[in-house]
C-alpha positions as a Markdown table, in Angstrom:
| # | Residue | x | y | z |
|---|---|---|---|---|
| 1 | Unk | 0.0 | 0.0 | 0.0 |
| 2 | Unk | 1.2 | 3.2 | -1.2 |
| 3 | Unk | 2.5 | 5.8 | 1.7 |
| 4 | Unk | 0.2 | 9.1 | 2.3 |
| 5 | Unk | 1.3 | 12.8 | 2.0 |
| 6 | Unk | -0.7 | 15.8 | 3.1 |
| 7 | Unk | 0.9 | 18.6 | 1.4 |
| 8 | Unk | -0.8 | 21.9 | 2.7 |
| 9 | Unk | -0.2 | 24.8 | 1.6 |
| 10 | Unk | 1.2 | 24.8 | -2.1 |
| 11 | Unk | 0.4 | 26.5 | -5.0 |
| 12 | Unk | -0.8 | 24.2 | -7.9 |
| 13 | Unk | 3.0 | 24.0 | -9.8 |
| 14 | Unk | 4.8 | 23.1 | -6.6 |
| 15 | Unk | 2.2 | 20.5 | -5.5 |
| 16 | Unk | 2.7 | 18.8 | -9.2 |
| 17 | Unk | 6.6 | 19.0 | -8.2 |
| 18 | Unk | 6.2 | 17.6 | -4.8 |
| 19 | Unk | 3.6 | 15.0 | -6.1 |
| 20 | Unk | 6.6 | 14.1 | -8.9 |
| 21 | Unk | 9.2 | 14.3 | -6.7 |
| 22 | Unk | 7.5 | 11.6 | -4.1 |
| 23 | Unk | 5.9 | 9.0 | -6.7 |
| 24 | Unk | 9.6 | 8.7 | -8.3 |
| 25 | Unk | 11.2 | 8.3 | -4.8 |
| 26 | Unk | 8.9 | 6.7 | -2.5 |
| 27 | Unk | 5.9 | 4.5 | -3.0 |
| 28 | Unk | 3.9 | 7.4 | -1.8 |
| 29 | Unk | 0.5 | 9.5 | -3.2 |
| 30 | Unk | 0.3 | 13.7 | -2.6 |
| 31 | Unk | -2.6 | 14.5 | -1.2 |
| 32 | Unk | -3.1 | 18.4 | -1.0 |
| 33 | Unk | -4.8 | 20.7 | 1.5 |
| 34 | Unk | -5.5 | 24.2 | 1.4 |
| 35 | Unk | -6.2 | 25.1 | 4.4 |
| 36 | Unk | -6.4 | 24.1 | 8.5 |
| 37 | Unk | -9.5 | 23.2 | 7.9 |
| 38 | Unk | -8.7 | 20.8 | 4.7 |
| 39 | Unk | -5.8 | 20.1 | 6.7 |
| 40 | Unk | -7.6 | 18.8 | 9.8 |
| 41 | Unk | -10.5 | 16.9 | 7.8 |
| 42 | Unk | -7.8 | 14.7 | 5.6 |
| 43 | Unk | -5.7 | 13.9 | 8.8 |
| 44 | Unk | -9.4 | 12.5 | 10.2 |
| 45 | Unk | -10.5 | 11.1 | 7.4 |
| 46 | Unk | -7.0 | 9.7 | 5.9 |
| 47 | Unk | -3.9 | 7.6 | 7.1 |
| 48 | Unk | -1.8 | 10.5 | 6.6 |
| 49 | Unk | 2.4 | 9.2 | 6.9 |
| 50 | Unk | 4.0 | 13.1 | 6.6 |
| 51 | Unk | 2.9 | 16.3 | 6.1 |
| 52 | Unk | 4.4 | 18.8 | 4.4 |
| 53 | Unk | 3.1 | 22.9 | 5.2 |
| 54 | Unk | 4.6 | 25.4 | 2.8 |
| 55 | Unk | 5.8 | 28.4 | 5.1 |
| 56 | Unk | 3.2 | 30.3 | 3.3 |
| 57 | Unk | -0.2 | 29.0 | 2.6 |
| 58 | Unk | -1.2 | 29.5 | -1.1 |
| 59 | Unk | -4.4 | 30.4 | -0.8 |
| 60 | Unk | -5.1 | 32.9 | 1.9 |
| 61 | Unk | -1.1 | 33.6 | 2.9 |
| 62 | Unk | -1.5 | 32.3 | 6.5 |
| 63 | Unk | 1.1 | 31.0 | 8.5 |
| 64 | Unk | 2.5 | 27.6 | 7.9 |
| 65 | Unk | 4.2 | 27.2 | 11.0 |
| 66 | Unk | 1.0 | 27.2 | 13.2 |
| 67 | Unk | -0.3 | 24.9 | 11.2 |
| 68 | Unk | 2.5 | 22.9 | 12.3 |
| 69 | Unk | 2.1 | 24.0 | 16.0 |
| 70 | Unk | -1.6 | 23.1 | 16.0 |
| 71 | Unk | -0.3 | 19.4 | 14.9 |
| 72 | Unk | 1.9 | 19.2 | 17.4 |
| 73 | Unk | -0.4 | 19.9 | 20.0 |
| 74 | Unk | -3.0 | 18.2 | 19.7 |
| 75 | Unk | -2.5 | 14.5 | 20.8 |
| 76 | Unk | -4.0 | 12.4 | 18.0 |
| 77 | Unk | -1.5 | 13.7 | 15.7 |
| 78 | Unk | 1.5 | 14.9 | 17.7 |
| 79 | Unk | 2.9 | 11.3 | 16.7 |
| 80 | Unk | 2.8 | 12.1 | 12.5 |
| 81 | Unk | 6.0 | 13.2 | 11.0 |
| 82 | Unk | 5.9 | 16.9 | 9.7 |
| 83 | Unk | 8.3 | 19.1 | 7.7 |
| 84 | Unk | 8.1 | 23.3 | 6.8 |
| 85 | Unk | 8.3 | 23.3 | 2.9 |
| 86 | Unk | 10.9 | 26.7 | 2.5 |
| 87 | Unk | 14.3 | 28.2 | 1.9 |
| 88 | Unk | 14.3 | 30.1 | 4.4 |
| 89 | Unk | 16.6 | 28.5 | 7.2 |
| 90 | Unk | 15.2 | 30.7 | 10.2 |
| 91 | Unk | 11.8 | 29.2 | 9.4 |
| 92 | Unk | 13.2 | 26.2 | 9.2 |
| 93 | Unk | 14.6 | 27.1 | 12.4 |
| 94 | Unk | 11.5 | 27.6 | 14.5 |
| 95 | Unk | 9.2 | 24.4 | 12.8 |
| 96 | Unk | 12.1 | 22.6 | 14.5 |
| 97 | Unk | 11.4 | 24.2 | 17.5 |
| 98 | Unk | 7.7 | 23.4 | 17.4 |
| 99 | Unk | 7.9 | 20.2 | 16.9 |
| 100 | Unk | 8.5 | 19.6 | 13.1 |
| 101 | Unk | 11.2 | 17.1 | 11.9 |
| 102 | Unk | 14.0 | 19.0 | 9.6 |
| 103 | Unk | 12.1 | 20.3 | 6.2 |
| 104 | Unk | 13.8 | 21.3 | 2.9 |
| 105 | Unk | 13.1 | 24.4 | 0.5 |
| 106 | Unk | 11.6 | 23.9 | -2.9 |
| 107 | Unk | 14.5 | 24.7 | -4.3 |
| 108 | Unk | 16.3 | 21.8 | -3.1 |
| 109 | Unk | 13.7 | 19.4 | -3.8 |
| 110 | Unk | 15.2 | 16.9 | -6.3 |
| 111 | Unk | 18.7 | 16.9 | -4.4 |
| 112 | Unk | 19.7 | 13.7 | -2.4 |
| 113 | Unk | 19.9 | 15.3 | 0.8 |
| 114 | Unk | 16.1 | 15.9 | 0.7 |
| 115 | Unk | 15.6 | 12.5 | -0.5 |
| 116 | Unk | 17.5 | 11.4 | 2.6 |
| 117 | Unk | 15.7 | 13.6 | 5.1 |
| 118 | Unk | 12.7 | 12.4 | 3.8 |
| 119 | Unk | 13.2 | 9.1 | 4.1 |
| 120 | Unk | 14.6 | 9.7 | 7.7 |
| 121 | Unk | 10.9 | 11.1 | 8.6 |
| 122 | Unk | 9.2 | 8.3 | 6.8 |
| 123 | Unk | 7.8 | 5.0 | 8.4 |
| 124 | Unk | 10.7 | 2.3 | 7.8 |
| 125 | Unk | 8.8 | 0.1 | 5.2 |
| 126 | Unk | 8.8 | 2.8 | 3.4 |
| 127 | Unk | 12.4 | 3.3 | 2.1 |
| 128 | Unk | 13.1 | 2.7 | -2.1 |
């Protein structure tokens, strides 16, 4: 069974890239969110493995990291595996603080350190 990604957040080019970037690496299907509340609805209704939350959201320019503050606060999902999608290392910064394993900008996205990092934060039957 394939491995599930919430990616929340992303503009409709950089989800493609994500969703490209994770079927050629990992057994694993993008799922995208827009929002805390799409967020919040897919992680009820779906077996979510890792989320991903772009710094900024897309669609209303929120902040990304307390999307990944609210995660890591609430007990049912404290446990799932989430990484900041951005380049800027001081965000990066303070979603590790909150909780969030290391993330990676989209500018790095097809380089083997992210492909590392990512399989670091995913379950271990996981790994290509």
């Amino acid at each position: 069974m394939s491995l599930q990604v919430l990616s929340v957040g992303q503009c409709r080019p950089d989800h493609s890239s994500i969703s490209s970037f994770f079927k050629s690496h990992f057994d694993a299907v993008v799922i995208d969110a827009d929002t805390w509340g799409d967020t919040i609805t897919k992680m009820q209704n779906e077996t979510i493995d890792l989320v991903l939350v772009n710094r900024l959201l897309d669609r209303d320019g929120s902040d990304g990291l307390q999307i990944v503050k609210n995660l890591k606060a609430d007990p049912e999902y404290r446990s799932v595996p989430v990484m900041l999608v951005s380049n800027y290392p001081e965000a990066q910064r303070a979603a590790v603080e909150a909780g969030a394993v290391p993330g990676f900008g989209k500018s790095e996205l097809r380089t083997q350190q992210v492909v590392n990092r990512v399989a670091a934060a995913l379950p271990d039957s996981s790994k290509s």
